[in-house]
N, C-alpha and C positions, 0 to 999 in steps of 0.2 A: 558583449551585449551592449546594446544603445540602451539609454533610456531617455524618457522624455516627459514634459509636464507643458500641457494644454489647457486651454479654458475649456468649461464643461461647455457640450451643446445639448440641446435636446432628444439628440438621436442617440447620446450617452445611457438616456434612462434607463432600458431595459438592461443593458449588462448593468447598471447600477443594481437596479433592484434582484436582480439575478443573480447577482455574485454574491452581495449579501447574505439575499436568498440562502445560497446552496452555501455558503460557511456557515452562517448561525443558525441554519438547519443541521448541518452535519459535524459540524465539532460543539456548539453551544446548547444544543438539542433546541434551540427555540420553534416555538411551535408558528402555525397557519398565519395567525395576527400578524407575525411579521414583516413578511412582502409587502402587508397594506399600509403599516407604519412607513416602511423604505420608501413606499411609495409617495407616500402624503407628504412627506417630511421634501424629496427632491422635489416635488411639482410645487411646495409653498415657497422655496429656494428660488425659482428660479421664476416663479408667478412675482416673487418680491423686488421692485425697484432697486435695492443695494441689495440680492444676493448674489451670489459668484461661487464659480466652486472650478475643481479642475480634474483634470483626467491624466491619468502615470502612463504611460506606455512600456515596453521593454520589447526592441526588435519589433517596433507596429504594435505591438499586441497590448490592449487594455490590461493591466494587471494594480487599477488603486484609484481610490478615488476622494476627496474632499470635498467640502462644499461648508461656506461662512453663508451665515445670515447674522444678519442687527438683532441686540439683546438690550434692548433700553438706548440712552441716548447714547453710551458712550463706551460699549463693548460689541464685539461680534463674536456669534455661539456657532463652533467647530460641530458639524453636522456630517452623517456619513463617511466615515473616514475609514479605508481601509487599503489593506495592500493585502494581496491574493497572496497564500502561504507558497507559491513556488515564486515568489515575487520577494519575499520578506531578507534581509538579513541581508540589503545591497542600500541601501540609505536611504531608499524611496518613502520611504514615513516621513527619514528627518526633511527630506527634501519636500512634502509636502507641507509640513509644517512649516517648514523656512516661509515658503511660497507664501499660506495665510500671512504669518506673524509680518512678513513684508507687505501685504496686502493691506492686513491692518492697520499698521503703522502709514501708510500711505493715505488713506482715509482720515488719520487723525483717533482711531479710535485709542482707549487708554487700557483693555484690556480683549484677552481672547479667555472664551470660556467653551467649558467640553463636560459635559456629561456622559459617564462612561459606568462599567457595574464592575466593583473590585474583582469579581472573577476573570476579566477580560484583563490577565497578568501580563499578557506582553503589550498592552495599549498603555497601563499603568506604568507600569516599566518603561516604557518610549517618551510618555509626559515628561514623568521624572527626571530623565533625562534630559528632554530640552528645558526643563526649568521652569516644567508649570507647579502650582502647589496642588497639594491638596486641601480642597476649604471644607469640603461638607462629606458625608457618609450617611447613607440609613436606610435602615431594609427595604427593599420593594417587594411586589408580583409584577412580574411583567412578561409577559411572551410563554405564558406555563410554566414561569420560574420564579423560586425565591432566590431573590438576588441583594445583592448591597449598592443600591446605588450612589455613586460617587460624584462630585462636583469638583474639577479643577479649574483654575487660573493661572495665566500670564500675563504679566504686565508690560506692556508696549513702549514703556520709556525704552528710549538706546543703549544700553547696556553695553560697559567697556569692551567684553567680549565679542561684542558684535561689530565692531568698527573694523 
């Protein structure tokens, strides 16, 4: 299998919002709101002066997707992130993250932040992994659900690891 990572276009949207769509419809039970959050959330990304986001491919085919937006003067907040589950478990997360955290750091920014709901165990597990923290927890509603919503960071200095 090839895989590959693209800047996002606009012609991107619909499998964005779609794929979502049909994961956090069918494994997260999220309810009808959804799609229209998916939605607002890419069109304000890419309506923004410094948003950027990118597209995963595998063999052609769309299977992941990110997208950074500006969070105050001196972080970018990890939006849309996802890798299609016949997509998962080949590195394409870590590589999309790599992709921001390089992104950011090219910018200058001093941190990446990601809001995500503790039940979403393998996005938590993938942060953790690349070495974001955990900073905040607390309950939400959101999408027909009671949920824990979570707050992670990473910090953009160079890190010996990385070199």
């Amino acid at each position: 299998m090839k895989f590959g990572i693209s800047q996002i276009q606009g012609s991107d949207r619909d499998w964005v919002i779609d794929a979502h769509a049909d994961h956090y419809a069918r494994v997260e039970r999220f309810d009808g709101t959804f799609p229209i959050a998916v939605a607002a959330a890419f069109d304000a990304c890419l309506a923004a002066p410094e948003g950027i986001g990118w597209i995963a491919r595998t063999d052609g085919r769309r299977c992941g997707s990110l997208l950074l937006t500006p969070l105050g003067r001196d972080a970018l907040q990890i939006r849309l992130f996802l890798v299609v589950e016949d997509a998962r478990g080949r590195g394409l997360g870590r590589r999309l993250l790599t992709t921001a955290r390089d992104e950011g750091r090219a910018r200058g920014a001093r941190r990446l932040t990601v809001a995500t709901f503790a039940e979403h165990r393998d996005a938590c597990a993938l942060y953790s992994a690349f070495g974001f923290t955990l900073d905040s927890r607390a309950p939400a509603r959101a999408f027909g659900r009671d949920l824990t919503l979570q707050t992670w960071s990473y910090p953009l200095a160079i890190a010996e690891s990385d070199r």
